[in-house]
Backbone as a ProteinNet text record, in pm:
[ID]
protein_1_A
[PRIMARY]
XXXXXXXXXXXXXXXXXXXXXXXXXXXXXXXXXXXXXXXXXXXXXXXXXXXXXXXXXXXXXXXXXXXXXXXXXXXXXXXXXXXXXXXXXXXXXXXXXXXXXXXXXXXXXXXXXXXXXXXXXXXXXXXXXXXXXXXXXXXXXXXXXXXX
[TERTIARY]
-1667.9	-1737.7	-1821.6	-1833.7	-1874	-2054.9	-2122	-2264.5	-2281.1	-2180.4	-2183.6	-2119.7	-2090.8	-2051.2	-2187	-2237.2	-2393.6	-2515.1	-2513.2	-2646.2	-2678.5	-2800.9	-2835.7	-2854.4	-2776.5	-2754.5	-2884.3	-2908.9	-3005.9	-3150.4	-3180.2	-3334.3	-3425.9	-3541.6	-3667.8	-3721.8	-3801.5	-3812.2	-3942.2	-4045.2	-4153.9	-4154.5	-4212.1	-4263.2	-4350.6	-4402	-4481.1	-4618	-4635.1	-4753	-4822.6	-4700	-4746	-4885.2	-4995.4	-5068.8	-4998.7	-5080.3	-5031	-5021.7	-5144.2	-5182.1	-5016.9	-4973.7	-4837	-4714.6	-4756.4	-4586.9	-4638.1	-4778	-4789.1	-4737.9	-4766.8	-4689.7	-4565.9	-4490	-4364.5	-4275.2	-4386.1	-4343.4	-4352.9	-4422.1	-4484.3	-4348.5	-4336.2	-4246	-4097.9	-4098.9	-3910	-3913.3	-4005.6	-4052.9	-3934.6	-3984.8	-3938	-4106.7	-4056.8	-4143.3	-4149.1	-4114.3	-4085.5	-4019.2	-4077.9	-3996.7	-4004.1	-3844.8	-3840.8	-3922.3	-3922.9	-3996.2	-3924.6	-3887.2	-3808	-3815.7	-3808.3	-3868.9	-3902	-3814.9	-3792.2	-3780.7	-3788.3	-3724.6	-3596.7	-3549.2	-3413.8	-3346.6	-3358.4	-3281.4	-3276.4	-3340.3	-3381.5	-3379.1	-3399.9	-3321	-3434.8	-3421.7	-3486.2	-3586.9	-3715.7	-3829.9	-3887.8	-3884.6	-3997.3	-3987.7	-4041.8	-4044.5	-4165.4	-4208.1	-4380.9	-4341.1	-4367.9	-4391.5	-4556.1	-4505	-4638	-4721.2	-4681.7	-4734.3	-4817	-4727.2	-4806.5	-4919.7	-4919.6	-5040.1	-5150	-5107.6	-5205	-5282.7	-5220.6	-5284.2	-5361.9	-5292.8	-5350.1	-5393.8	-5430.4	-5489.6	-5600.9	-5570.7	-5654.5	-5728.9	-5691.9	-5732.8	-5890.7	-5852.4	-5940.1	-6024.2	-6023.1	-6096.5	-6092.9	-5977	-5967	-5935	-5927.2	-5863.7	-5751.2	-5671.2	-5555.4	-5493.4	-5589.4	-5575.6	-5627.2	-5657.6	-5655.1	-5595	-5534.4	-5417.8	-5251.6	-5235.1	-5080.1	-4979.7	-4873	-4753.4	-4734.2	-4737.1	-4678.1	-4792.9	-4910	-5030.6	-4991.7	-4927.2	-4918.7	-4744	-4657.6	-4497.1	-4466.1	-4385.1	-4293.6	-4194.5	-4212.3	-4104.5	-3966.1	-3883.1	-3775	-3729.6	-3687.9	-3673.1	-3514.5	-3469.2	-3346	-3264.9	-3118.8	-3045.3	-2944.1	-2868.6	-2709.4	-2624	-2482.5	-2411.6	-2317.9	-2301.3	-2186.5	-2118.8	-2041.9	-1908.3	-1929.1	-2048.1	-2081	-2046.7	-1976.2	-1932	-2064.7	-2078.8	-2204.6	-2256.8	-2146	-2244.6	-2296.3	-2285	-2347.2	-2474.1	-2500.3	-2638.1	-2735.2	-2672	-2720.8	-2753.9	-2711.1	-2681	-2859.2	-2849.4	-2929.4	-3057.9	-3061.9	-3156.7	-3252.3	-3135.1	-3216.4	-3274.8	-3206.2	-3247.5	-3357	-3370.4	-3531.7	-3618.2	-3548.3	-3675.4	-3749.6	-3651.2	-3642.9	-3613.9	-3652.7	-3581.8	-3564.5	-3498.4	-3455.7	-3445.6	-3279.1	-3276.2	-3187	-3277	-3202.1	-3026	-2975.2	-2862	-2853.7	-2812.5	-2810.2	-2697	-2645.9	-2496.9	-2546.8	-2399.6	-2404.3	-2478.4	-2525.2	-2652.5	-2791.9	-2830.9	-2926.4	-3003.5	-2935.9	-3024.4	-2948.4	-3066.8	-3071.8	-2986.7	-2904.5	-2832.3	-2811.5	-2882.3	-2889.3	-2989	-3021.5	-3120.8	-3042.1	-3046.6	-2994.8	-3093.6	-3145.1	-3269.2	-3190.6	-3241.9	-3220.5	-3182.3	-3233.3	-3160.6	-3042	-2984	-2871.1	-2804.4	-2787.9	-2723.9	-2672.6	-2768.5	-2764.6	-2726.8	-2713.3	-2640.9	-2511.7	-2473.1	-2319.9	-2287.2	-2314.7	-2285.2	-2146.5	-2047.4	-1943.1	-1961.1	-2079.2	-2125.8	-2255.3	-2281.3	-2397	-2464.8	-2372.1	-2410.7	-2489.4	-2422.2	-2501.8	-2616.8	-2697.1	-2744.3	-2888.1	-2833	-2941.8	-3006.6	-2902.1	-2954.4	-3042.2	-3016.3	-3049.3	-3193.1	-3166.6	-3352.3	-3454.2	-3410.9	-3473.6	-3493	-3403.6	-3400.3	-3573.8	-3536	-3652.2	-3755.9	-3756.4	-3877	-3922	-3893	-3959.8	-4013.7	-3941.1	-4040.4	-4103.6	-4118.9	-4191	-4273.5	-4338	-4483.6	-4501.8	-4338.2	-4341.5	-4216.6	-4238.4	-4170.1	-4172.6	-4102.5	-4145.9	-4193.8	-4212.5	-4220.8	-4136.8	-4057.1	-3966.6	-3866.3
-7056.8	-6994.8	-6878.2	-6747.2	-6649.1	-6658.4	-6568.5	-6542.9	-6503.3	-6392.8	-6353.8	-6487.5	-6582.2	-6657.6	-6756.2	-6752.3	-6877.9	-6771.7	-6662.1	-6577.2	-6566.8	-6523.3	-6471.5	-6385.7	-6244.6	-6088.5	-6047.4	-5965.2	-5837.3	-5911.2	-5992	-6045.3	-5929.9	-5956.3	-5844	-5787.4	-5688.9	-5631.1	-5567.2	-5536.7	-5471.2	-5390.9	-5275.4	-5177.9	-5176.5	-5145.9	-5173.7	-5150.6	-5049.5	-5023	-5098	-5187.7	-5280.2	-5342.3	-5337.2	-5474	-5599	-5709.8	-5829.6	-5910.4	-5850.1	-5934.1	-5871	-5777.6	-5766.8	-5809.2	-5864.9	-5968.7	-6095.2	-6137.6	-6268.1	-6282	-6183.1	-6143.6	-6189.8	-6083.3	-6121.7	-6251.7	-6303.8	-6440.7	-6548.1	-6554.1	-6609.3	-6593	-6490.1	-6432.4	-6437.5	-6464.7	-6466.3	-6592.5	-6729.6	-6860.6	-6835.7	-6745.6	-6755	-6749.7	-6796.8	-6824	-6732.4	-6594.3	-6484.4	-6372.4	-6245.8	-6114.3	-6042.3	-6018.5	-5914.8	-5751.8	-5688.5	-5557.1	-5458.5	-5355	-5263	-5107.6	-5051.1	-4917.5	-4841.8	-4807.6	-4807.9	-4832.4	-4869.3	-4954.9	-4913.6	-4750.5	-4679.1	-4705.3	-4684.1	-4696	-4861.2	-4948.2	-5089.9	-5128.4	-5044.4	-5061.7	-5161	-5275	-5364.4	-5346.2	-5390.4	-5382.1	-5465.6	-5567.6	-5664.6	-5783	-5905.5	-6032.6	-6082.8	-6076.4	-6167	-6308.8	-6368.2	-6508.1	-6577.2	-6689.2	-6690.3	-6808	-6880.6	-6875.4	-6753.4	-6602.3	-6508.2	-6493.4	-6531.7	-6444	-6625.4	-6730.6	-6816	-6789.7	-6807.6	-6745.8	-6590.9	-6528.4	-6380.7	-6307.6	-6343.7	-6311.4	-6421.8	-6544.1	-6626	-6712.2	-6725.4	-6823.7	-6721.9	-6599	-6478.5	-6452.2	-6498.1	-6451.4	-6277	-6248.1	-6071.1	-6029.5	-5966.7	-5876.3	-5879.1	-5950.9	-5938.7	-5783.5	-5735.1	-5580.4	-5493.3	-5491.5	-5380.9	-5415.9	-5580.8	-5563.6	-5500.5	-5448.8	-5439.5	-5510.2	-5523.6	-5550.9	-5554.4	-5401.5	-5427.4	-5484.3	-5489.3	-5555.6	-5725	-5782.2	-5928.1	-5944.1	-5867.4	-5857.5	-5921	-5966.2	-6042.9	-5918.9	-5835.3	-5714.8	-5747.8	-5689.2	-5706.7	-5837.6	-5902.3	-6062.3	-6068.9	-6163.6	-6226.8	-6198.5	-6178.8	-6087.1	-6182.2	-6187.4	-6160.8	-6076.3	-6072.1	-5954.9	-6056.3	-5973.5	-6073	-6106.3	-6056.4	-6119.1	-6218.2	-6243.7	-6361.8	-6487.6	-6569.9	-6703.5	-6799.7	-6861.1	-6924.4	-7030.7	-7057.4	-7148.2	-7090.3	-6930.5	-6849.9	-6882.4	-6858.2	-6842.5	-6932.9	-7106.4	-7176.3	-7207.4	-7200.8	-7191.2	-7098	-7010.3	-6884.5	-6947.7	-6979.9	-7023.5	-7136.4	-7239.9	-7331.8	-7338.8	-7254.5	-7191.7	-7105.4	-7035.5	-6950.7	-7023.7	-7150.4	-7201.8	-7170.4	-7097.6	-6987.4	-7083.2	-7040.3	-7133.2	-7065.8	-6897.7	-6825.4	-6680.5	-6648.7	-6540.9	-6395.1	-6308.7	-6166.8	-6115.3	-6121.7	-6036.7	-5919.1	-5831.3	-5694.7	-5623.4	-5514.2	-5469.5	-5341.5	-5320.9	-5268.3	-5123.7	-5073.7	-4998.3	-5046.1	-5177.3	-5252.7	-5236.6	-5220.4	-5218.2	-5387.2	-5420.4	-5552.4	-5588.3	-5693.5	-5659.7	-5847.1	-5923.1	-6077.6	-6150.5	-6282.7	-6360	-6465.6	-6575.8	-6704.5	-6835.1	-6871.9	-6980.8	-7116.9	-7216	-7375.4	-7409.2	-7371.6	-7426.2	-7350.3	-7244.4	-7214.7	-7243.2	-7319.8	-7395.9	-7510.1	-7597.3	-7694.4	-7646.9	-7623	-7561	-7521.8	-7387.4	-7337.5	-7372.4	-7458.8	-7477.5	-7610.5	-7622.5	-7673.1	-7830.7	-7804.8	-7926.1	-7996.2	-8069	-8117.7	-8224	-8303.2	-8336.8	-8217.2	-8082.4	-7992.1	-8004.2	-7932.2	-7892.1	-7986.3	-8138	-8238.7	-8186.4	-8197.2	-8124	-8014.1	-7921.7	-7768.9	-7885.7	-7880.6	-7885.9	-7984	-8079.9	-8196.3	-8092	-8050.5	-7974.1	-7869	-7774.1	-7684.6	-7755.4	-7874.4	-7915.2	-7956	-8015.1	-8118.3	-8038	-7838.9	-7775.7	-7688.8	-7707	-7598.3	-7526.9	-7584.5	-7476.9	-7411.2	-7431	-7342.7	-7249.5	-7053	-6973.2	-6908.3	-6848.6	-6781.7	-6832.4	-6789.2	-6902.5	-6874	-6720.6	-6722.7	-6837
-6416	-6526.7	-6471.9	-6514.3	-6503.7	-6580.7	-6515.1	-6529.6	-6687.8	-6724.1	-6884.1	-6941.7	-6900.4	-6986.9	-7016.9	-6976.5	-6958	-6990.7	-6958.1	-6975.1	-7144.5	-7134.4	-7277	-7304.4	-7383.4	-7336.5	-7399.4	-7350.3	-7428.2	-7434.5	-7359.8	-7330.5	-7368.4	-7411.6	-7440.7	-7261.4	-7261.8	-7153.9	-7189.7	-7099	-7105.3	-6978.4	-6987.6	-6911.1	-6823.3	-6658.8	-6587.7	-6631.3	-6714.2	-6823.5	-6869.9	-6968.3	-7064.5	-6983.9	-7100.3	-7072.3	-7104.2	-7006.2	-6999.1	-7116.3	-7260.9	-7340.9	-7434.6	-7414.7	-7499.4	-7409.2	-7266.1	-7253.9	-7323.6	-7301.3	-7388.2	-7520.4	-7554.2	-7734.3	-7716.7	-7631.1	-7604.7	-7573.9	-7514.3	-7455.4	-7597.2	-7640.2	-7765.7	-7893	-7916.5	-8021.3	-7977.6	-7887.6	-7814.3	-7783.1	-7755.4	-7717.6	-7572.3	-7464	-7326.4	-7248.3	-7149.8	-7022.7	-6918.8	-6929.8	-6860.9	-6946.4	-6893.6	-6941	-6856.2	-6806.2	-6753.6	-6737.7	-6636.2	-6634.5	-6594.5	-6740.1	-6678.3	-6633.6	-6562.4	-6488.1	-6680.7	-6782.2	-6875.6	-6979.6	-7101.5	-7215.2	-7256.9	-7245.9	-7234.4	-7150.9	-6986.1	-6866.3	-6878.9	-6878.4	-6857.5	-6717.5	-6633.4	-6507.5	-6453.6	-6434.2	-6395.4	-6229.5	-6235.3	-6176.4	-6111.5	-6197	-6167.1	-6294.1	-6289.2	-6370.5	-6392.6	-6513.8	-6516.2	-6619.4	-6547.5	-6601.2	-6661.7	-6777.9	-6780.9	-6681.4	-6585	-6470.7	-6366.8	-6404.5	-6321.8	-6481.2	-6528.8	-6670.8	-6640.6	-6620.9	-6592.4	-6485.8	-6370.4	-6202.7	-6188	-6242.2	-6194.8	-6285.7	-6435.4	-6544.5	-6605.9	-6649.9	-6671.1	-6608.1	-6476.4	-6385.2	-6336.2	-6300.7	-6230	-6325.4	-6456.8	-6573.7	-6613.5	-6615.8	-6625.3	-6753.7	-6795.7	-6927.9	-6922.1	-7002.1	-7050.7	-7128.2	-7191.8	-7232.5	-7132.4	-7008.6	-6968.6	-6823.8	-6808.4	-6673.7	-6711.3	-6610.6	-6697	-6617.6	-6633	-6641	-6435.7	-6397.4	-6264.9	-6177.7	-6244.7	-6148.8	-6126.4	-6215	-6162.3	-6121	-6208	-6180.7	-6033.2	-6028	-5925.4	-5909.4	-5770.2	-5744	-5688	-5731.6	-5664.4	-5706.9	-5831.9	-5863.9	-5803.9	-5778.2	-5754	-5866.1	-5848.7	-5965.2	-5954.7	-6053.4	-6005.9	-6094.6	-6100	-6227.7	-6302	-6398.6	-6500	-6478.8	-6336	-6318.3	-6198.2	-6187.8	-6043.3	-6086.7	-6005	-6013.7	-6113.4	-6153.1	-6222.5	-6127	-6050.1	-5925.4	-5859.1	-5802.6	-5713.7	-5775.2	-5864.4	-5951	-5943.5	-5985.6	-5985	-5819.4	-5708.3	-5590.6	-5538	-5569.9	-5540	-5628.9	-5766.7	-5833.3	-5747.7	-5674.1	-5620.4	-5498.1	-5430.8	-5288.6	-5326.2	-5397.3	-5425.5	-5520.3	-5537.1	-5614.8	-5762	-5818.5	-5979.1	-6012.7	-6176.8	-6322.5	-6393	-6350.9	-6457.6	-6356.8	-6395.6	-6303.8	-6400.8	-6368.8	-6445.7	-6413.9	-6472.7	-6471.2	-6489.7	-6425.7	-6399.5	-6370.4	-6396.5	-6371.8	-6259.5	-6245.6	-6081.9	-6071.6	-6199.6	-6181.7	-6182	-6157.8	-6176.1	-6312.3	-6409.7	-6565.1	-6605.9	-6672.3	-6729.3	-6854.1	-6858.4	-6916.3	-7026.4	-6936.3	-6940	-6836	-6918.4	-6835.6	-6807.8	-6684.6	-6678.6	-6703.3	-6770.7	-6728.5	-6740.9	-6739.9	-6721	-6854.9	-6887.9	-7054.2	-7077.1	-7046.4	-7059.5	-6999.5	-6882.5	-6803.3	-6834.2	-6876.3	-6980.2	-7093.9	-7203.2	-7321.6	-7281.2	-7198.6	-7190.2	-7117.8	-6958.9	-6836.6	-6884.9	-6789.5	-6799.4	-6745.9	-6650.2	-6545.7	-6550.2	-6675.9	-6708.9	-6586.5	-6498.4	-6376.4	-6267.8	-6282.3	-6171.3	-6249.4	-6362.9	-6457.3	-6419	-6448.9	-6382	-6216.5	-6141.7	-5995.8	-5979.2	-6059.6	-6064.4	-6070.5	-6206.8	-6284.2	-6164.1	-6113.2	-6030.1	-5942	-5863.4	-5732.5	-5765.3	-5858.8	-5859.5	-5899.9	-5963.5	-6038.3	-5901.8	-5782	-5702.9	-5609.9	-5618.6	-5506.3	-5607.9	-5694.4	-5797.2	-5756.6	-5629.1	-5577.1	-5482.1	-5461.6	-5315.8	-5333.6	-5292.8	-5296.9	-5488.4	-5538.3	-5634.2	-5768.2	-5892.4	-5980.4	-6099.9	-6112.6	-6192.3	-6253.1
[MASK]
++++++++++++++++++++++++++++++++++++++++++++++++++++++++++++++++++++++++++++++++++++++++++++++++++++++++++++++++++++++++++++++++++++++++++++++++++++

């Protein structure tokens, strides 16, 4: 099974600009746990990933302004990718070795194009036995290495 076959196309995307208090919006209104960051909202060419783990730790935890941090001040640079036509175990493979629970898809100009997270794994995935692994696997190092 292929990456476009499990991804979820056309994910929302915010700008390194954005303040943080409009990915929360985002996050809120799309009910995801991350949005991508793209150099663009035209190009989409992917940047960076804020999760709302990075908006707990490095916005609320620090007690800061949510309206006047933005976007690439807490962003996760350079997130782990893969492309549509990548095997879907590569993914899940790569997901668990970095310790992610949700990884961007990107085509071979690096613009964003799809997200992979755990629930789509579970939902379209062919192998509801891996699916269990995946999730245990990341859940049991959750705190160590990234938090996408």
């Amino acid at each position: 099974m292929k990456c476009m076959q499990v991804m979820t196309p056309d994910p929302s995307c915010c700008v390194p600009t954005d303040a943080v208090s409009r990915v929360a919006k985002l996050m809120k209104t799309e009910d995801v746990g991350s949005v991508p960051v793209c150099e663009a909202r035209h190009s989409r060419k992917l940047v960076g990933i804020v999760t709302d783990r990075d908006l707990t730790i490095h916005v609320v935890a620090e007690g800061r302004d949510p309206n006047s941090v933005l976007a690439r001040d807490v962003m996760t640079r350079n997130p782990l990718t893969c492309n549509p036509e990548d095997d879907m175990e590569k993914a899940v493979h790569a997901m668990q070795t970095q310790q992610v629970r949700r990884i961007p898809v990107v085509d071979e100009d690096g613009r964003l194009v799809g997200i992979i997270a755990q629930a789509d794994i579970a939902l379209r995935g062919s192998q509801p036995q891996r699916t269990g692994e995946l999730v245990e696997d990341i859940s049991r190092h959750s705190h160590v290495g990234a938090s996408y």
